[in-house]
N, C-alpha and C positions, 0 to 999 in steps of 0.2 A: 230172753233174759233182760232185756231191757227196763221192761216196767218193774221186774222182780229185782233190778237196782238197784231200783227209786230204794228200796227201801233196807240197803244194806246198813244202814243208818240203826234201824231198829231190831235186828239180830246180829249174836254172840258167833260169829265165827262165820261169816257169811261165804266170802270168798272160799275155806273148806267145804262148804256145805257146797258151794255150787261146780264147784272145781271140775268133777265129773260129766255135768251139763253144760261149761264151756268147752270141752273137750269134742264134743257133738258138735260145735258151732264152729270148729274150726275150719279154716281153707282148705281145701283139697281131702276133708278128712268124708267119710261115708258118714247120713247119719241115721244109727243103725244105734236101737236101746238095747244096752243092758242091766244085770244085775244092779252095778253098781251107779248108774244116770236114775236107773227107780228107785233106789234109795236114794240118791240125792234129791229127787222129786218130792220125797215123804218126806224127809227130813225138813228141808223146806217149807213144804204145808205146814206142818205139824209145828213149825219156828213163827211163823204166821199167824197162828193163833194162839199163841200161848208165848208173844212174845213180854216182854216188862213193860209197862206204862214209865217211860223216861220221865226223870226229873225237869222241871221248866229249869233252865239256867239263870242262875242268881248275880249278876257283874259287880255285886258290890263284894263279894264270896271270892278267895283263890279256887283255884281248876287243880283237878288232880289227874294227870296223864299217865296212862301205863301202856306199855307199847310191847311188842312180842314181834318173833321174825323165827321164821322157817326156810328152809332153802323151797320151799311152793309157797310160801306166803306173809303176808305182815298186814299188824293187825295195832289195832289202839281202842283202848277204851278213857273217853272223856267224862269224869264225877266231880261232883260237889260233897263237901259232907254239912248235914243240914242236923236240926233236931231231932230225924228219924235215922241218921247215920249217915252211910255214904251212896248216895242216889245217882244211878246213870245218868250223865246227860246224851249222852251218843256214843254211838261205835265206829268203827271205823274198821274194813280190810278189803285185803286185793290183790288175787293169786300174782303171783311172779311170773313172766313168759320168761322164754329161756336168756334174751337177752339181760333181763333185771337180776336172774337170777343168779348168772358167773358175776356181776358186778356187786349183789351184795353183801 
């Protein structure tokens, strides 16, 4: 999961997407595929190539933040709006472990 990180940056929802494949990763847990780690695995690819070509960020331009929260996760999407409308600059999310999760 590491390298597929690097690039939570560049997919809408990434932390849900991968949610089922850190669950495989975890401590003491077996890791044993199912149904739902091989659709995360599709989903995934399938987010990989077909993800948006993000906006370059513009600093002379305000930022437009919008932020979302699930009790498994939280998420942001950082835009600009340009001559073509309103263009991704980056995404941003990242499941909840249990601790984040009674506190958020």
């Amino acid at each position: 999961m590491g390298l597929a990180s690097y690039y939570l940056r560049f997919i809408v929802g990434f932390a849900n997407i991968t949610q089922p494949l850190h669950q495989l990763t975890e401590k003491g847990q077996r890791f044993t595929g199912s149904p739902a780690s091989q659709d995360a695995l599709d989903r995934l690819s399938k987010a990989f190539i077909t993800a948006p070509v993000l906006a370059i960020p513009d600093l002379t331009k305000p930022f437009i933040l919008d932020t979302d929260a699930s009790n498994d996760g939280i998420g942001a999407i950082l835009s600009q709006t340009g001559m073509e409308g309103e263009r991704v600059v980056a995404y941003y999310s990242r499941a909840l472990h249990k601790p984040d999760a009674t506190t958020a």
